[in-house]
LUMLOTI-773915 format. One line per field, with one value per residue (C-alpha): residue number from 1; x, y, z. Coordinates in pm, whole numbers, padded with zeros to 5 digits. Example, Ala and Ser with C-alpha at 12.3 -4.5 7.8 and 13.67 -1.06 7.14 Angstrom:
% residues 2
k = [1;2]
px = [01230;01367]
py = [-00450;-00106]
pz = [00780;00714]
END
This chain:
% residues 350
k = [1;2;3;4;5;6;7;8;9;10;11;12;13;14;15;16;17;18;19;20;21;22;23;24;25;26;27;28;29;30;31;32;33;34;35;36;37;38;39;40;41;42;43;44;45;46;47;48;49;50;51;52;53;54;55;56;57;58;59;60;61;62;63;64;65;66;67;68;69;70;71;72;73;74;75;76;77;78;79;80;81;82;83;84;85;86;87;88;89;90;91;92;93;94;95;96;97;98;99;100;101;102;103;104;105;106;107;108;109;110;111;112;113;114;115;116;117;118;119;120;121;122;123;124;125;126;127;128;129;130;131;132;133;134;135;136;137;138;139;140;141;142;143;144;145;146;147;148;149;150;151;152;153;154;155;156;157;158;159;160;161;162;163;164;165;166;167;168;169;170;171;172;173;174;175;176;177;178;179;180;181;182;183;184;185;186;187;188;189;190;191;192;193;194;195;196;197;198;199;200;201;202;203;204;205;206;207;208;209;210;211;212;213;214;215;216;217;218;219;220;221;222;223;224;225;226;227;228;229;230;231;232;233;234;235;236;237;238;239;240;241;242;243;244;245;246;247;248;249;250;251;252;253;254;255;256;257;258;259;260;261;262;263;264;265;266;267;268;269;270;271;272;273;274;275;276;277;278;279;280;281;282;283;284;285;286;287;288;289;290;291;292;293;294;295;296;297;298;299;300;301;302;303;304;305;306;307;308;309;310;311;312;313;314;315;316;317;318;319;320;321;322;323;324;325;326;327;328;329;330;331;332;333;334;335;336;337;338;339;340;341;342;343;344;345;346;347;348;349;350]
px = [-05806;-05556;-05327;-05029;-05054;-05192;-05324;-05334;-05748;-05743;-05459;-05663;-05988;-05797;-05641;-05952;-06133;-05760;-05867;-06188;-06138;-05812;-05794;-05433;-05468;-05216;-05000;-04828;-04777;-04480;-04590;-04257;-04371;-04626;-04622;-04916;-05209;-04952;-04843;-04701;-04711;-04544;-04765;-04643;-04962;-05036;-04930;-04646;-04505;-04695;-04667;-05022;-04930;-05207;-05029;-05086;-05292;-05628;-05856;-05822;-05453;-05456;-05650;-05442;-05129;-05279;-05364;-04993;-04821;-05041;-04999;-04633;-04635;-04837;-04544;-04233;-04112;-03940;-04203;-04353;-04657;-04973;-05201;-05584;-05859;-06127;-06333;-06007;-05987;-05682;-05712;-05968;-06112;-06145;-06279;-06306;-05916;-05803;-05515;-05295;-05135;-04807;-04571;-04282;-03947;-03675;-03355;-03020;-02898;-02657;-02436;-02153;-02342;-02096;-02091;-02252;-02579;-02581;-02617;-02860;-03075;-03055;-03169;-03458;-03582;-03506;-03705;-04008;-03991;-04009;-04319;-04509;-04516;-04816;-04996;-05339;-05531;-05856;-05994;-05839;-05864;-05671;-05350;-05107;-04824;-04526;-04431;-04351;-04296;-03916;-03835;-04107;-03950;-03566;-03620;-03776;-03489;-03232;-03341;-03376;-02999;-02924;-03096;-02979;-02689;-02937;-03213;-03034;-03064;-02774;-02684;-02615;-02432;-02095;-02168;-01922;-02213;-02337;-02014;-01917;-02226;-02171;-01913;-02055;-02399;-02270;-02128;-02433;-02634;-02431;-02473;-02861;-02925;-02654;-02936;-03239;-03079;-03027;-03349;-03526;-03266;-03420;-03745;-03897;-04185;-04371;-04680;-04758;-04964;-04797;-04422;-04575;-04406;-04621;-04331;-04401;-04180;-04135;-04111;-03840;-03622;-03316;-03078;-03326;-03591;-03446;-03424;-03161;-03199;-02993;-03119;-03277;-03351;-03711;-03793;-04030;-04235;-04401;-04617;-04543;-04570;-04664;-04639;-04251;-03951;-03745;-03429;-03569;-03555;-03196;-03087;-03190;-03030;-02748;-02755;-02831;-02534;-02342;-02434;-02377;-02033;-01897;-01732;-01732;-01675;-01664;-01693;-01946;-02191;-02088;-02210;-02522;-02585;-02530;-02687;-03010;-03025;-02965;-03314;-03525;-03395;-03448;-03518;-03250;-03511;-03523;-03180;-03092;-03373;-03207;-02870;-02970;-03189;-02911;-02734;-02928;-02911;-03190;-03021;-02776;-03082;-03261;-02993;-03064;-03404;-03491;-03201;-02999;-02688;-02787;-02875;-02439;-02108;-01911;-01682;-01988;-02194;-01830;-01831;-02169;-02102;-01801;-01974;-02250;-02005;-01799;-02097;-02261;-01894;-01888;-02212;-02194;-01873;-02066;-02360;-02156;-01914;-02234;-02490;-02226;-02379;-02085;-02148;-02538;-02599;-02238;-02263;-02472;-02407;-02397]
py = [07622;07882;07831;07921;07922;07705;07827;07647;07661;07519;07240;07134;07073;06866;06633;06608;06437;06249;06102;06005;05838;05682;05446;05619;05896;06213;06329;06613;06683;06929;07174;07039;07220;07463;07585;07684;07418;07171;07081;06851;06720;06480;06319;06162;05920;05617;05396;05550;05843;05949;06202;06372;06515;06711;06688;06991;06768;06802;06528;06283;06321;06277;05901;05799;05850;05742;05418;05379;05449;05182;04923;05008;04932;04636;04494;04573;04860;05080;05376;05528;05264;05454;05425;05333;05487;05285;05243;05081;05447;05551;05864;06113;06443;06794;07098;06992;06903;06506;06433;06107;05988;05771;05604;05787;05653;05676;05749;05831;06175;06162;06480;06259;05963;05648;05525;05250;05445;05588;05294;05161;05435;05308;04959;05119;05309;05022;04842;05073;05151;04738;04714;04974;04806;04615;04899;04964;05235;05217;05482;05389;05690;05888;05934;06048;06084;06299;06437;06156;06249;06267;06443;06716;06785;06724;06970;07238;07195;07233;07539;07656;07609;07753;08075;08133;08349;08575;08555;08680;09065;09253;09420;09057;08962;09027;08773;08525;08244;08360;08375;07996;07864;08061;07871;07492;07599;07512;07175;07059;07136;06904;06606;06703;06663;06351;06208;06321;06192;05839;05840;05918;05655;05384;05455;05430;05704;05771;05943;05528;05369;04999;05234;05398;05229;05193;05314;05503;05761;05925;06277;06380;06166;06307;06239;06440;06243;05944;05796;05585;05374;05040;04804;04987;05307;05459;05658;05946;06223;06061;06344;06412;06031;05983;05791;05831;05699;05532;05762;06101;05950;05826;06105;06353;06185;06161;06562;06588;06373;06618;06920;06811;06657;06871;06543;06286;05963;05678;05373;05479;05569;05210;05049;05249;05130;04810;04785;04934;04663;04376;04494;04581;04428;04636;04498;04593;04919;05043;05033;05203;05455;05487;05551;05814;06034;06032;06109;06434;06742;06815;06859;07127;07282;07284;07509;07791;07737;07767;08029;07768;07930;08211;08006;07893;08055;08019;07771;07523;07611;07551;07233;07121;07159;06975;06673;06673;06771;06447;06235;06301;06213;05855;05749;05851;05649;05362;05398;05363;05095;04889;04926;05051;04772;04561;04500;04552;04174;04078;04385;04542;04825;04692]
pz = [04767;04699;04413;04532;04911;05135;05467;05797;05782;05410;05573;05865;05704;05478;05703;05880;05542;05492;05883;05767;05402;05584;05779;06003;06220;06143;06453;06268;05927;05737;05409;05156;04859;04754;04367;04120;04166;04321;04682;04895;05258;05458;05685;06014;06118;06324;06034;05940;05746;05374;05131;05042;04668;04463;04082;03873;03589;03398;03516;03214;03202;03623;03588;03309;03550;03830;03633;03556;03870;04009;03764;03727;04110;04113;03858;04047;03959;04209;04285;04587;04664;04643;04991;04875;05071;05298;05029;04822;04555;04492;04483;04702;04590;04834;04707;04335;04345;04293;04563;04626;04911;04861;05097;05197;05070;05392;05201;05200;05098;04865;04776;04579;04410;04279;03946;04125;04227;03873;03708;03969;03822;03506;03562;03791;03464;03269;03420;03434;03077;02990;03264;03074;02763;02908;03035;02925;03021;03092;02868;02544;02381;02570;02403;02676;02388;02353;02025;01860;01456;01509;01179;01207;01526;01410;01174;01437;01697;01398;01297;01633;01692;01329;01427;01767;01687;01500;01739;02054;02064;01953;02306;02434;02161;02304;02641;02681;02727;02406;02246;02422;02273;01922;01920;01885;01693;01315;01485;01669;01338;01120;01386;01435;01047;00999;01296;01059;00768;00922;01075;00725;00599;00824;00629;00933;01026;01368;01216;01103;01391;01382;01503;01795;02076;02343;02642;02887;02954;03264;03136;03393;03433;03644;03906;04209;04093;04242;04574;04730;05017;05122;04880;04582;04388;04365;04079;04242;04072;03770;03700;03357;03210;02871;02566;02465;02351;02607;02496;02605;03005;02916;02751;03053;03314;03092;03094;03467;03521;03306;03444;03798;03761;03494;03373;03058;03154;02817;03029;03287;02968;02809;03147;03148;02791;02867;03227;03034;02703;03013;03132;02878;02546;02268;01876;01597;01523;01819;01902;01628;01731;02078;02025;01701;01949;02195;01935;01838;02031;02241;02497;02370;02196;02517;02653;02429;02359;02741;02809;03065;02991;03224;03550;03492;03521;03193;03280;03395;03075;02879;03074;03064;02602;02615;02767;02575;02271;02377;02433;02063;01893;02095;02024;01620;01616;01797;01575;01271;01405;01502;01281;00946;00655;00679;01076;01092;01192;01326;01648;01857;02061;02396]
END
């Protein structure tokens, strides 16, 4: 099959093997997305309306999120169920190529979302992240992880920010989004190495085995890849799952949120903190862990490292810095308020 296109022959022979491994028949069927070794179609059959998805993942990686979205499933957690073949597989294969079939979530479209439906989101990825703490794969060594030695890559995004001023070439020096960001780069580095320094402080290191918390993150974790219907929120396109640190999710949506609203808002992030611990409880260590990589700036590094800044106008890149600006000042002052040595055991941050 094509990589990038999909034509009606290629489409029809598949639905005629999705007929016969299936146990629906397909009245009509809509192309949603085609990209580089990954499509999806919405499928209108006798049993009701699916989404046929072929994820752009290596085979190993494919059966170790398969594995999860099922077991997530199986334990509650808000996801598109996935529809198992006659022969009770959950996934089929056509032309070398491993594809999935889900049921389709009927949602609301939401232009506007409430703080309500924000922090609805929340407690749906809370939730997922404390289900996959008892996920096992079946092949046990596959390591789906993330980078996970914080300080190694602390260090990296640091002097990534550090050298952005210097790396952008002199004849787009002069840009106001270049200039605007200039303009926050010395800041951003102090906070990112205050976060490395109280990481190192906690003498705690990912390289040892015995710290690797086994979360699953989802990998892209924003607003558009949630759904909204009456009575819950589904999380939707968990492609990219892997070993990680429940933060990176939380800090992402936190961004998308940002970016989308152009707003900082002091008690709508206290509610999400909160709404999150309610779910999945965090120890002392990993709150600490939490709040110090939301702390950092990936996000902000992100920005210039994947040249953002050009996709916006200047006053939603200006924006989009002040949030994230605000947001790193209130959650150092929370981290120091909380877990400061005279009020380590008497708070906690929610």
């Amino acid at each position: 099959m094509n990589k990038s296109t999909l034509n009606i022959q290629d489409v029809e022979k598949l639905l005629e093997l999705v007929e016969r491994l299936y146990t629906f028949n397909i009245h009509s069927y809509k192309i949603l997305k085609v990209a580089t070794k990954r499509f999806i179609i919405k499928l209108h059959t006798s049993h009701g309306t699916f989404i046929l998805k072929k994820p752009r993942l290596p085979e190993r990686r494919f059966l170790f999120f398969i594995e999860a979205q099922a077991y997530l499933s199986k334990n509650q957690v808000d996801i598109p169920s996935i529809i198992k073949t006659r022969d009770n597989s959950l996934y089929f294969q056509y032309k070398d190529e491993k594809m999935v079939i889900y049921k389709y979530i009927e949602h609301v479209t939401n232009t506007n979302l409430t703080n309500k439906q924000l922090i609805t989101g929340i407690q749906a990825l809370a939730s997922f992240h404390k289900a996959s703490l008892t996920f096992k794969p079946i092949d046990q060594n596959y390591k789906a992880y993330s980078i996970y030695d914080w300080i190694t890559e602390y260090n990296s995004k640091i002097i990534n920010i550090e050298r952005f001023p210097r790396d952008i070439p002199k004849e787009n020096r002069q840009s106001k989004s270049v200039k605007c960001i200039n303009k926050y780069t010395a800041q951003f580095s102090t906070y990112g190495k205050k976060v490395m320094q109280l990481t190192h402080d906690l003498s705690y290191s990912h390289d040892d085995p015995k710290n690797h918390f086994p979360y699953l993150g989802h990998g892209d974790f924003t607003i558009d890849n949630l759904l909204w219907t009456k009575d819950n929120t589904f999380i939707i396109d968990l492609d990219n799952m892997s070993y990680h640190f429940p933060s990176r999710d939380f800090s992402r949506y936190l961004f998308t949120y940002y970016k989308r609203y152009q707003t900082f808002d002091t008690d709508l992030l206290h509610q999400l903190l909160s709404c999150y611990k309610q779910i999945n409880n965090l120890s002392t260590v990993e709150e600490q862990l939490f709040l110090l990589d939301l702390i950092f700036p990936h996000q902000f590094e992100r920005i210039m490292r994947k040249r953002l800044y050009k996709k916006m106008t200047l006053i939603e890149l200006e924006r989009l810095i002040f949030c994230e600006m605000k947001k790193t000042k209130y959650l150092l002052h929370l981290y120091t308020k909380t877990f400061g040595s005279e009020n380590r055991e008497k708070n906690r941050f929610y």
